[in-house]
C-alpha positions as CSV (number, residue, x, y, z in Angstrom):
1,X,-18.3,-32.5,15.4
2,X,-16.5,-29.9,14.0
3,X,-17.9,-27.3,16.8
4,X,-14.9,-25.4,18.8
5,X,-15.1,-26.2,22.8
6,X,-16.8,-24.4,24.7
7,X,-13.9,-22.9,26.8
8,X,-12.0,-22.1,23.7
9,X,-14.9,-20.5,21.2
10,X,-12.3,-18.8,19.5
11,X,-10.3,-21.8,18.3
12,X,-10.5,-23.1,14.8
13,X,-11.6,-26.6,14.7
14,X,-11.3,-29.0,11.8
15,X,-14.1,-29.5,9.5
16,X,-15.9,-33.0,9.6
17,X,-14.7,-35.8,8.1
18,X,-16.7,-35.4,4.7
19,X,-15.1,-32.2,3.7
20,X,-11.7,-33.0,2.7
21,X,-9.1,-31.6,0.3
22,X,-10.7,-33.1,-2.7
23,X,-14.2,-31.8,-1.9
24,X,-12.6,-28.4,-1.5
25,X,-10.9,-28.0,-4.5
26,X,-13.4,-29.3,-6.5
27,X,-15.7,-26.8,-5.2
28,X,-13.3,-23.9,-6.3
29,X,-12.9,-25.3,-9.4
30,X,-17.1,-25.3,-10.0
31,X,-17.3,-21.9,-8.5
32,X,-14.5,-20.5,-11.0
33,X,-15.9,-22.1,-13.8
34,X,-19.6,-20.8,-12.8
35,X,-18.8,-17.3,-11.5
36,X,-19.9,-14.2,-13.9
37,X,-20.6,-10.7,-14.0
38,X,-22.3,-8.6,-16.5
39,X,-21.6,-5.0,-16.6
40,X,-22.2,-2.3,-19.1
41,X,-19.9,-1.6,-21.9
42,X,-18.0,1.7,-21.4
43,X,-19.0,2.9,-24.9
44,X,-22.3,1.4,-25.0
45,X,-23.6,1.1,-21.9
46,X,-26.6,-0.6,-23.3
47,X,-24.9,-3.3,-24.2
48,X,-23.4,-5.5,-21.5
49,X,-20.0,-7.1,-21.1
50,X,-19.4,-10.9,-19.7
51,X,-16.8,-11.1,-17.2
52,X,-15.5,-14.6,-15.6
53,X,-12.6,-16.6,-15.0
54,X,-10.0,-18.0,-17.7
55,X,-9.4,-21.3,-18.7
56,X,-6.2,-21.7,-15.9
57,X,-6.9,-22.7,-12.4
58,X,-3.9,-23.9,-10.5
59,X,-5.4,-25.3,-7.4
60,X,-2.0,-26.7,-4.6
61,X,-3.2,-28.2,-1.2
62,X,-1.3,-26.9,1.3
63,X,1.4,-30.4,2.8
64,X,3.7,-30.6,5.3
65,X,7.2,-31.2,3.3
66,X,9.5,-34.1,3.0
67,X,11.6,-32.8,5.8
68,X,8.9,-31.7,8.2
69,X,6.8,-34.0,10.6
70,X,3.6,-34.2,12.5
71,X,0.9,-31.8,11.7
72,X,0.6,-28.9,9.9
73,X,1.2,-25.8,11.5
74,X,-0.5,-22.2,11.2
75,X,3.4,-21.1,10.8
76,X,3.5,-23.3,7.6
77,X,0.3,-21.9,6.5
78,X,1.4,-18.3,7.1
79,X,4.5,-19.0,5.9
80,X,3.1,-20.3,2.3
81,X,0.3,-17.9,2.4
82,X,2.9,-15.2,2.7
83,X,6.0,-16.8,0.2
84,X,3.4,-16.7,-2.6
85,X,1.6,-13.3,-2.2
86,X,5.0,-11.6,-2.1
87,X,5.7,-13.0,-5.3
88,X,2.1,-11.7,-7.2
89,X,3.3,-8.0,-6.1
90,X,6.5,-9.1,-7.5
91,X,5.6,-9.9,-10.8
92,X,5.0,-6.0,-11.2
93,X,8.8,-5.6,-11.1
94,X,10.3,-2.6,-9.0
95,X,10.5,-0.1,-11.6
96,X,6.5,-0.1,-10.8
97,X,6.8,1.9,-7.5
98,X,4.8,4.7,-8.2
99,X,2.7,6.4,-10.5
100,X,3.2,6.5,-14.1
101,X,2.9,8.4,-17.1
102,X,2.5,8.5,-20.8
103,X,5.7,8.3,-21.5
104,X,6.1,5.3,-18.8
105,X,3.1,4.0,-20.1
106,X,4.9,3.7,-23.6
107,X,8.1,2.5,-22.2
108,X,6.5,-0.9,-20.2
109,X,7.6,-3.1,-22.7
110,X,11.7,-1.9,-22.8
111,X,11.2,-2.3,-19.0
112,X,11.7,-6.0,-18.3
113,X,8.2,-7.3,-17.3
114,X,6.4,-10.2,-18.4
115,X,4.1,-9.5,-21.2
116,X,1.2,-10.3,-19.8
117,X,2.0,-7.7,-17.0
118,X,2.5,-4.8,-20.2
119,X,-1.1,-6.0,-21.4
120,X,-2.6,-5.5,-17.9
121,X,-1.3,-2.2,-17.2
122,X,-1.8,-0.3,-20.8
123,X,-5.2,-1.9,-20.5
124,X,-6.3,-0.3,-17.2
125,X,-4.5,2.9,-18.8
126,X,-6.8,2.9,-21.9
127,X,-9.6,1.6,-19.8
128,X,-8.8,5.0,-16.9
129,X,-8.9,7.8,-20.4
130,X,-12.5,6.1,-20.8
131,X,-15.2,9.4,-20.0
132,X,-17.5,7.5,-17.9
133,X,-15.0,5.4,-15.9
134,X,-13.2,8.5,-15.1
135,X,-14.4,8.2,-11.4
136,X,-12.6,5.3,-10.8
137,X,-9.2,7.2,-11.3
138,X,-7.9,3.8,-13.0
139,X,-4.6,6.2,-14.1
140,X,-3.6,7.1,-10.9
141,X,-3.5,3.4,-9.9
142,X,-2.0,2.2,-13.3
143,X,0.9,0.9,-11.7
144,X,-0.8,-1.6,-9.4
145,X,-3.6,-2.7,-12.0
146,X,-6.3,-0.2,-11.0
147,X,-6.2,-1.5,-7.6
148,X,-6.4,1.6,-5.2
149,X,-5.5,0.0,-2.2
150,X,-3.0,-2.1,0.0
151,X,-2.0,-5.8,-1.8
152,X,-2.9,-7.6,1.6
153,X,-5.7,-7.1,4.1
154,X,-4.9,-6.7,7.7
155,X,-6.8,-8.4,10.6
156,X,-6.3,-6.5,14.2
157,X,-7.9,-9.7,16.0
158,X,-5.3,-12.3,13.9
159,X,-2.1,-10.0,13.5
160,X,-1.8,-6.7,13.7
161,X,-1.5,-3.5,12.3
162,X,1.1,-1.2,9.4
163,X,1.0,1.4,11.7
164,X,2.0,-0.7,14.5
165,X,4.9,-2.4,12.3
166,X,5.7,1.4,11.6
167,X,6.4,2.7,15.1
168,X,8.2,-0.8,16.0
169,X,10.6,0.0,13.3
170,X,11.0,3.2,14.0
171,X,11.6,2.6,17.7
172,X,13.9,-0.3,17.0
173,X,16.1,2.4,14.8
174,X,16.2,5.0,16.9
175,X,17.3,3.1,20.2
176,X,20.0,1.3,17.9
177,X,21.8,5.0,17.6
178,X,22.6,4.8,21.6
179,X,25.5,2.9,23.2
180,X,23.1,0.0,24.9
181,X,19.9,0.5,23.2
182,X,18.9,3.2,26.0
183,X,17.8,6.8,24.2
184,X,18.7,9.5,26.9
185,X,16.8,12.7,27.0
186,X,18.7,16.6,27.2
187,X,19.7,16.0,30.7
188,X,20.7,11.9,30.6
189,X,18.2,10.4,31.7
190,X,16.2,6.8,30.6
191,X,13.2,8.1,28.5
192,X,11.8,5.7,29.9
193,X,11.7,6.8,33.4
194,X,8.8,9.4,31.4
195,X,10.2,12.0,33.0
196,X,10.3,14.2,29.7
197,X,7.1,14.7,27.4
198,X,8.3,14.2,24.1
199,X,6.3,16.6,21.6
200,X,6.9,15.0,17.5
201,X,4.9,17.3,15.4
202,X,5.3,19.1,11.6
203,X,4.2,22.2,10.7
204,X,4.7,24.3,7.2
205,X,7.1,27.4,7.3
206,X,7.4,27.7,3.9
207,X,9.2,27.1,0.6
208,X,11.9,29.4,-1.4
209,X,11.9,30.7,-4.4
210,X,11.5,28.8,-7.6
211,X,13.0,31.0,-10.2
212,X,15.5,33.5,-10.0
213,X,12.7,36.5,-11.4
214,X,10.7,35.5,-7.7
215,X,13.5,36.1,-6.3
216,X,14.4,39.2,-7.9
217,X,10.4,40.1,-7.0
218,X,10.6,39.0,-3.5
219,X,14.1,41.5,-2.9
220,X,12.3,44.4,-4.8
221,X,9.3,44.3,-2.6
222,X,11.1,43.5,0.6
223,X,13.0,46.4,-0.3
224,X,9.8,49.2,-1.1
225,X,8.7,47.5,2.3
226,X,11.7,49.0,4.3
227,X,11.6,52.5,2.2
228,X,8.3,53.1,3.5
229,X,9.1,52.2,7.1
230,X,11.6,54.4,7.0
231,X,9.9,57.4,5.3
232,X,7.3,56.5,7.8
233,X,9.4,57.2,10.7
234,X,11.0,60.5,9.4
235,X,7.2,61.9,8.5
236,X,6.8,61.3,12.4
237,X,9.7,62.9,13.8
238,X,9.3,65.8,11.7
239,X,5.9,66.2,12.9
């Protein structure tokens, strides 16, 4: 009975004895094989386009290694699961950080990356010029394949959450710049005692000028601006 107890309902029991490794993998392999979508054709979208999986399937059950014993652990999963999608975002290379260009665009293959990476890329590039897939803002997400979003999905109920990871490592900075880990507010005392509200907002002031002729503009009309004031107050006390 593969059913979790009933005083632990969250906990993730084994599945029966039928369902093994083999019987998994051989159901991903029919279900890649069998798997297809039709969707229009973005220059004839009376005509529809096949999509499905390639030929290659690499299928690896996850084993505990030679020098590990007893069962395996959800740290060895998480630990594989992890090892292996850090290396998918890695096969972009780092010089894929941001957005590109067409000049970047026709630069990917003096870059370094794999060519199969150059193919992907200038393909959702051509595929983002395309009129009627112009909602899909493939272009602005060239450099993670048209994908428009993070490279993992986050659970709140399994892990937690970026933002959370955030303010840890921000916290974790900040108390590492006072002697003992203890930030002090303006009068020395623990933060944490909560004795001070601490208030960490933004807010545009304003940018300077761009070219030397706004500047020249800005001088002239600040100084008009101080003529008339002036002229202002004379008119006044000769009145």
């Amino acid at each position: 009975d593969a059913a979790p107890p009933a005083d632990q309902p969250d906990r993730i029991a084994p599945p029966p004895a039928p369902f093994d490794v083999e019987l998994l993998e051989y159901a991903i392999r029919t279900a890649a094989g069998r798997a297809k979508l039709l969707v229009p054709d973005p220059d004839d979208p009376t005509r529809p386009l096949l999509l499905r999986w390639g030929d290659q399937l690499d299928t690896r059950p996850i084993t505990t290694s030679s020098t590990t014993t007893g069962p395996l652990s959800a740290e060895q999963v998480a630990g594989y699961i992890a090892k292996y999608a850090t290396k998918s975002t890695e096969g972009l290379g780092l010089t894929l950080q941001r957005r590109l260009t067409d000049r970047a665009i026709a630069h990917l293959p003096h870059q370094g990356l794999r060519p199969h990476v150059v193919r992907l890329i200038q393909s959702t590039w051509s595929l983002g010029g395309h009129p009627r897939l112009a909602s899909l803002k493939l272009r602005s997400w060239a450099h993670q394949l048209g994908f428009g979003g993070h490279w993992s999905t986050r659970s709140r109920r399994y892990s937690t959450t970026m933002t959370a990871l955030r303010r840890a490592r921000a916290e974790h900075a900040r108390r590492a710049r006072w002697p003992n880990r203890l930030p002090l507010d303006a009068w020395g005392r623990p933060e944490t005692d909560q004795a001070v509200e601490v208030l960490a907002t933004w807010s545009y002031a304003g940018s300077g000028w761009r070219t030397q002729l706004e500047r020249q503009l800005a001088v002239a009309a600040a100084v008009r601006a101080r003529d008339h004031r002036r002229h202002a107050r004379a008119n006044r006390a000769t009145a």
